[in-house]
C-alpha positions in Angstrom: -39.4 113.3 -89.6 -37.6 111.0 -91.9 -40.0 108.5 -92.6 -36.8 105.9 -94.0 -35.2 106.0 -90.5 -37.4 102.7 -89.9 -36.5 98.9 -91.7 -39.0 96.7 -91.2 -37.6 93.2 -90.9 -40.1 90.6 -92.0 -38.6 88.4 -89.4 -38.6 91.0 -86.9 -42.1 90.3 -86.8 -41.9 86.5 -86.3 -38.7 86.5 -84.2 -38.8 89.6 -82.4 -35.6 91.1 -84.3 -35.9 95.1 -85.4 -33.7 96.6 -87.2 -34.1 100.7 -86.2 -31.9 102.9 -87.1 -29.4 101.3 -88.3 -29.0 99.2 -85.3 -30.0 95.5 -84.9 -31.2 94.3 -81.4 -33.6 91.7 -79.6 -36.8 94.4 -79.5 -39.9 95.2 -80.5 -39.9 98.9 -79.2 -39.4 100.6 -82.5 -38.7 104.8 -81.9 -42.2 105.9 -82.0 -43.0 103.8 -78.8 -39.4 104.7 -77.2 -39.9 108.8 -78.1 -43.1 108.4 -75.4 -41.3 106.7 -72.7 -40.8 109.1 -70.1 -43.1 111.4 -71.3 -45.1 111.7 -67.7 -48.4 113.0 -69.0 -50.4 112.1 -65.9 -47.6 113.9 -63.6 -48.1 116.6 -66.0 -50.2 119.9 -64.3 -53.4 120.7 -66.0 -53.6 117.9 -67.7 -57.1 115.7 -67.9 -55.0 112.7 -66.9 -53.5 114.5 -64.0 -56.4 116.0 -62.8 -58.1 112.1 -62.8 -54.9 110.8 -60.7 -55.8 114.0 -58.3 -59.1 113.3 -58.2 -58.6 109.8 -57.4 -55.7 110.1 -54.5 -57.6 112.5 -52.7 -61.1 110.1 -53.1 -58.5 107.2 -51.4 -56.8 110.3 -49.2 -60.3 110.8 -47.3 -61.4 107.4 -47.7 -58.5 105.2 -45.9 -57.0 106.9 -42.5 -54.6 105.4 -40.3 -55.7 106.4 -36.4 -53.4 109.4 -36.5 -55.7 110.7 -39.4 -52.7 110.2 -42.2 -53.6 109.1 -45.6 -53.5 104.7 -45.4 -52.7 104.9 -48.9 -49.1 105.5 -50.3 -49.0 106.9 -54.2 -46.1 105.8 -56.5 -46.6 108.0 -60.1 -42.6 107.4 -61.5 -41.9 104.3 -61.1 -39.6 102.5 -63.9 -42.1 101.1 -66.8 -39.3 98.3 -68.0 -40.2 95.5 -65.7 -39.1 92.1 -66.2 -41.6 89.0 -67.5 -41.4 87.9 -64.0 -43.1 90.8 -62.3 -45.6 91.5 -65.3 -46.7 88.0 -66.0 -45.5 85.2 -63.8 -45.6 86.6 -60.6 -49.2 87.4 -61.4 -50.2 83.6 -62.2 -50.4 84.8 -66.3 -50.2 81.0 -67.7 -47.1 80.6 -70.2 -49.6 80.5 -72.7 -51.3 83.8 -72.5 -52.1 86.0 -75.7 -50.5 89.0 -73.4 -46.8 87.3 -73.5 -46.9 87.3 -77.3 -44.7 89.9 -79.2 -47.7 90.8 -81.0 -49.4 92.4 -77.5 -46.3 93.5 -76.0 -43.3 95.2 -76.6 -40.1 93.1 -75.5 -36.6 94.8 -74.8 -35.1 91.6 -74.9 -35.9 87.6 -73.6 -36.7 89.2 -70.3 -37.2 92.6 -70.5 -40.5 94.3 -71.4 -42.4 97.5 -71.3 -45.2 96.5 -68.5 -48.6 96.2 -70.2 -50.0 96.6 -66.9 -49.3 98.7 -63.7 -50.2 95.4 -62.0 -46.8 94.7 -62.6 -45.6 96.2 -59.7 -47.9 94.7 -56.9 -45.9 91.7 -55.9 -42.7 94.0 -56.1 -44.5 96.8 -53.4 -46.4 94.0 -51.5 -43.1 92.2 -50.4 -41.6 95.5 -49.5 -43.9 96.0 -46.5 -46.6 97.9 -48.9 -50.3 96.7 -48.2 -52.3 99.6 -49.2 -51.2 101.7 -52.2 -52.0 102.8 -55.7 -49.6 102.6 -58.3 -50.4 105.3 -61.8 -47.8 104.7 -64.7 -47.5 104.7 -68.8 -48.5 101.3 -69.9 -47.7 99.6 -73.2 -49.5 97.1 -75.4 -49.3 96.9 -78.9 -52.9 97.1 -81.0 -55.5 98.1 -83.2 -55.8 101.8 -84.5 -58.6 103.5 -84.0 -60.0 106.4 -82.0 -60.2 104.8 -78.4 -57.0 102.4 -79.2 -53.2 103.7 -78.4 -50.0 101.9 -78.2 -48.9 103.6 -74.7 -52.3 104.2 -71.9 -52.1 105.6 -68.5 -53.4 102.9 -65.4 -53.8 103.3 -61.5 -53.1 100.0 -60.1 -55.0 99.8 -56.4 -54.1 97.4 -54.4 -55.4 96.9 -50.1 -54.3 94.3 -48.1 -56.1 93.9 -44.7 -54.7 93.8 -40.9 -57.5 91.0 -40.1 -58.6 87.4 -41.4 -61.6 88.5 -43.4 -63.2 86.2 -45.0 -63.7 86.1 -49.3 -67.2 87.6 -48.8 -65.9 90.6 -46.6 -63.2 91.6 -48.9 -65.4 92.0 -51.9 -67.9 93.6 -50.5 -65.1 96.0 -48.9 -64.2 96.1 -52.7 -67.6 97.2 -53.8 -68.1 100.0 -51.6 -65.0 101.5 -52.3 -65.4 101.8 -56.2 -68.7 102.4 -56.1 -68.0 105.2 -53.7 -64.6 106.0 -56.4 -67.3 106.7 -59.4 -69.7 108.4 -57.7 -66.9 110.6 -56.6 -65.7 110.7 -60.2 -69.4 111.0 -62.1 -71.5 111.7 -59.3 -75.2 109.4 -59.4 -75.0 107.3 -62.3 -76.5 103.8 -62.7 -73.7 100.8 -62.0 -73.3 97.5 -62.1 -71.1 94.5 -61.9 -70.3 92.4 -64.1 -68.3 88.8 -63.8 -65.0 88.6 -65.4 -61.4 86.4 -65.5 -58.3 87.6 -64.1 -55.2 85.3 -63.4 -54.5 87.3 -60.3 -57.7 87.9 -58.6 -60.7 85.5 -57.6 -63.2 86.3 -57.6 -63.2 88.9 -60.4 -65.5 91.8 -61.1 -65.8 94.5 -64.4 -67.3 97.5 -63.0 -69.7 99.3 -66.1 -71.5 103.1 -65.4 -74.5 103.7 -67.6 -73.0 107.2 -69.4 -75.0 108.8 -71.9 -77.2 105.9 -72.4 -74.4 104.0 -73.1 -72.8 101.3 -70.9 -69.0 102.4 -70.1 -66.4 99.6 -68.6 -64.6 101.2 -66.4 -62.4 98.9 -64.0 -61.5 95.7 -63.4 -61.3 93.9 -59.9 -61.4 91.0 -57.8 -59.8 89.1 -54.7 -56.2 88.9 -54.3 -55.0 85.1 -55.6 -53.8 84.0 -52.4 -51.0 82.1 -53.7 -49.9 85.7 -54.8 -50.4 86.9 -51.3 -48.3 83.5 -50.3 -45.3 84.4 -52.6 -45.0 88.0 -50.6 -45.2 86.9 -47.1 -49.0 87.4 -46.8 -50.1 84.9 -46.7 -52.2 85.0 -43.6 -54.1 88.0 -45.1 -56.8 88.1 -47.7 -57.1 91.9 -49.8 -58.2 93.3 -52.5 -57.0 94.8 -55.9 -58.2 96.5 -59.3 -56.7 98.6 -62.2 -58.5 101.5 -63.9 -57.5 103.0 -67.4 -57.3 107.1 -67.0 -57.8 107.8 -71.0 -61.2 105.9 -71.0 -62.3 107.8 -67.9 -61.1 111.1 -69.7 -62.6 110.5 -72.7 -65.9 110.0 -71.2 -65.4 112.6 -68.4 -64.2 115.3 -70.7 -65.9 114.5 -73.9 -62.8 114.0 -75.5 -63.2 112.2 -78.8 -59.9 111.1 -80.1 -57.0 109.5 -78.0 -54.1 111.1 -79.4 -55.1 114.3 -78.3 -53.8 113.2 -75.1 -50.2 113.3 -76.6 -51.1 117.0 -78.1 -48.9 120.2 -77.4 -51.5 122.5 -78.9 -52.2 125.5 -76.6 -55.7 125.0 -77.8 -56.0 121.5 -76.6 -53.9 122.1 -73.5 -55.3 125.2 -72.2 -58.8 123.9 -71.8 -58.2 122.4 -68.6 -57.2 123.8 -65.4 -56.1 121.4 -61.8 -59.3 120.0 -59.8 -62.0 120.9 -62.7 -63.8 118.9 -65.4 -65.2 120.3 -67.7 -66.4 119.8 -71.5 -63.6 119.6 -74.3 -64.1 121.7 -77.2 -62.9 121.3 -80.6 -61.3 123.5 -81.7 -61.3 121.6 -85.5 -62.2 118.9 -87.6 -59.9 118.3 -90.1 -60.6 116.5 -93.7 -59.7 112.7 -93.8 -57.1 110.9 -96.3 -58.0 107.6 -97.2 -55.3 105.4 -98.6 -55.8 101.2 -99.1 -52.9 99.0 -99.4 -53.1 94.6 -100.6 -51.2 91.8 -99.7 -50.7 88.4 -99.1 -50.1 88.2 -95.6 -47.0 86.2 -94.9 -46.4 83.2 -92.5 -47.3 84.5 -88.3 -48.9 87.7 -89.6 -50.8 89.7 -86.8 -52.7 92.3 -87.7 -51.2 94.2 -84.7 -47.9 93.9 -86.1 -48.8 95.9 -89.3 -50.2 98.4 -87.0 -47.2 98.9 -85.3 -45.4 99.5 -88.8 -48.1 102.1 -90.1 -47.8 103.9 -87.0 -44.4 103.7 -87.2 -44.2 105.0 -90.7 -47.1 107.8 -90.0 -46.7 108.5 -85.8 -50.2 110.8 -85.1 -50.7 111.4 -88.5 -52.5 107.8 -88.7 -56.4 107.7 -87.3 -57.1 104.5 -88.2 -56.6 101.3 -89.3 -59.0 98.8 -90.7 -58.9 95.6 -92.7 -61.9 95.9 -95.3 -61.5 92.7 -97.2 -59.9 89.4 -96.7 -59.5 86.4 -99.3 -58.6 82.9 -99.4 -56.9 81.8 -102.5 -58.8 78.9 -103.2 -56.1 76.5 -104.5 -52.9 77.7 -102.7 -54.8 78.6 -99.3 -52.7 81.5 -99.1 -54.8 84.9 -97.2 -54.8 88.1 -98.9 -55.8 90.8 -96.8 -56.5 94.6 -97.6 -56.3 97.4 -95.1 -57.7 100.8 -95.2 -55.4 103.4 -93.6 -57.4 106.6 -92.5 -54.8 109.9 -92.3 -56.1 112.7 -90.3 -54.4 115.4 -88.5 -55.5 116.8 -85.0 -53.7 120.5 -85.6 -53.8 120.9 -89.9 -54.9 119.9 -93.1 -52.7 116.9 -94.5 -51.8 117.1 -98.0 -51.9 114.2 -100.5 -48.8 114.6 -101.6 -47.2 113.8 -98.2 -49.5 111.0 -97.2 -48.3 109.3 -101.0 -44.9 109.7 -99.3 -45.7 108.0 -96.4 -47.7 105.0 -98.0 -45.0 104.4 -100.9 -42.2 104.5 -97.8 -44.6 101.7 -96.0 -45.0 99.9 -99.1 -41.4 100.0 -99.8 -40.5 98.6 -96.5 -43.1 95.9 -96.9 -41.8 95.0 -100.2 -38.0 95.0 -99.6 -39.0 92.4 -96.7 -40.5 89.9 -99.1 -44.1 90.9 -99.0 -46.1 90.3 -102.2 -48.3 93.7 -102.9 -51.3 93.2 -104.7 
């Protein structure tokens, strides 16, 4: 891969301007975020993701019947991830504020136009076309930190139930209860639970639903009752219902033992052929490569986030980069100015990575950094 293919624009990162490929446009999706889009990994057979988003239609499948003895819920899996701001963030009461509009947590094809960081996105959308019990499972996209459990594109089921009848707050949520708690124990069989308060702009109340797993307690979902101005601004207003959103990678990586995130994006045979539809069963590694350690200094300039320079080491490195850490930061005592140094750990899933080509790859980042006005310490 041609490392040089990507200019980093200093004011790309303020502004939202990229320049990629030689092309300059109004995004944020630089090529190592657009290569994944479409990629379909949880519609893909014999994957862990897909065998979750089995497992969890058929829990709903048996769960929710109409009278005929059909399936209640309908399942979208493909439906478009560019949404508009609208659908992602207004129409789900996200305040104009919100760290999740900021082009430092999302990726923006233009003004209006964004890669949904949520398949929540798509409620209002299904809701006013008739659609009052249904799960929605799509790629999501945030940008963020680097690190073992952290990814720039996740996989999410959306669930959403409206009910036929006026039931009250209390009824819905206690509806909402059963049916997760029923969802886990379908997924991890008799573990300890319990519920947790949270804040959602869309639901109220809101619930985090955490599963004692190896002595450790696991978040798992998020969940509350509909907003009803939501349910208002879809013609549903006389209804009350329920919703929550579940990340698949976290289940997998629990489910499966699974202890690095990018191996979901793996082709190896020896990842891959592990896992066969319906099962779960134990990952193996199949190795453990050595890790390249390379630190880079700065002074970080004017609106620098920290998820921003992740985006650009990922975009210099792709898989290749395990993870990212900042291990010191100074103030200059007269100027005020921050200096900030990161530690970039290199590891690859499938080989051993030479030195040589990791020096390639930090001198290309530090290059790009530099041309842009940075100050390298």
């Amino acid at each position: 891969r041609d490392t040089m293919a990507l200019t980093f624009s200093l004011r790309g990162w303020r502004s939202g301007r990229w320049l990629c490929r030689g092309f300059s446009f109004e995004s944020n999706i630089t090529p190592t975020i657009s290569d994944k889009i479409g990629r379909g990994l949880h519609r893909q057979d014999k994957h862990p993701l897909n065998i979750l988003k089995h497992k969890v239609e058929g829990y709903f499948s048996e769960r929710f019947q109409t009278d005929s003895g059909s399936p209640l819920f309908k399942y979208f899996d493909d439906m478009d991830p560019y949404v508009s701001t609208t659908q992602c963030f207004d129409e789900l009461l996200v305040p104009p504020d919100h760290v999740s509009r900021s082009k430092s947590d999302t990726f923006y094809k233009d003004e209006k136009t964004i890669l949904r960081t949520h398949t929540s996105a798509h409620q209002a959308h299904l809701m006013r076309e008739g659609y009052s019990s249904f799960l929605v499972i799509g790629d999501c996209y945030r940008r963020d930190e680097i690190d073992s459990c952290h990814y720039p594109v996740f996989h999410q089921i959306e669930g959403v139930h409206v009910m036929e009848n006026h039931s009250s707050t209390e009824a819905v949520m206690q509806d909402l209860q059963q049916t997760l708690q029923g969802l886990i124990k379908h997924l991890f069989g008799e573990v300890e639970t319990r519920w947790v308060n949270a804040y959602f702009p869309f639901t109220e109340p809101s619930l985090e639903l955490e599963v004692l797993f190896r002595d450790e307690w696991l978040e798992v979902l998020g969940c509350g009752v509909i907003q009803k101005k939501i349910l208002e601004d879809v013609g549903m207003g006389e209804r009350n219902g329920w919703a929550f959103g579940i990340g698949l990678e976290r289940l997998a990586m629990a489910l499966f033992s699974i202890p690095d995130i990018r191996l979901f994006w793996s082709d190896d045979p020896r990842f891959l052929e592990q896992f066969s539809d319906g099962k779960i069963v134990t990952f193996k590694e199949f190795s453990k490569y050595p890790v390249c350690y390379k630190d880079i200094s700065f002074w970080e300039p004017k609106g620098f986030h920290e998820n921003d320079f992740c985006a650009a080491v990922r975009d210099c490195a792709g898989d290749l980069v395990e993870k990212v850490e900042c291990i010191d930061r100074f103030k200059h005592p007269k100027t005020g100015n921050q200096s900030s140094c990161f530690r970039i750990s290199y590891r690859s899933m499938e080989r051993s990575l030479k030195n040589k080509e990791i020096d390639v790859i930090q001198e290309t980042l530090r290059a790009g950094l530099k041309s842009q006005g940075f100050q390298l310490r």
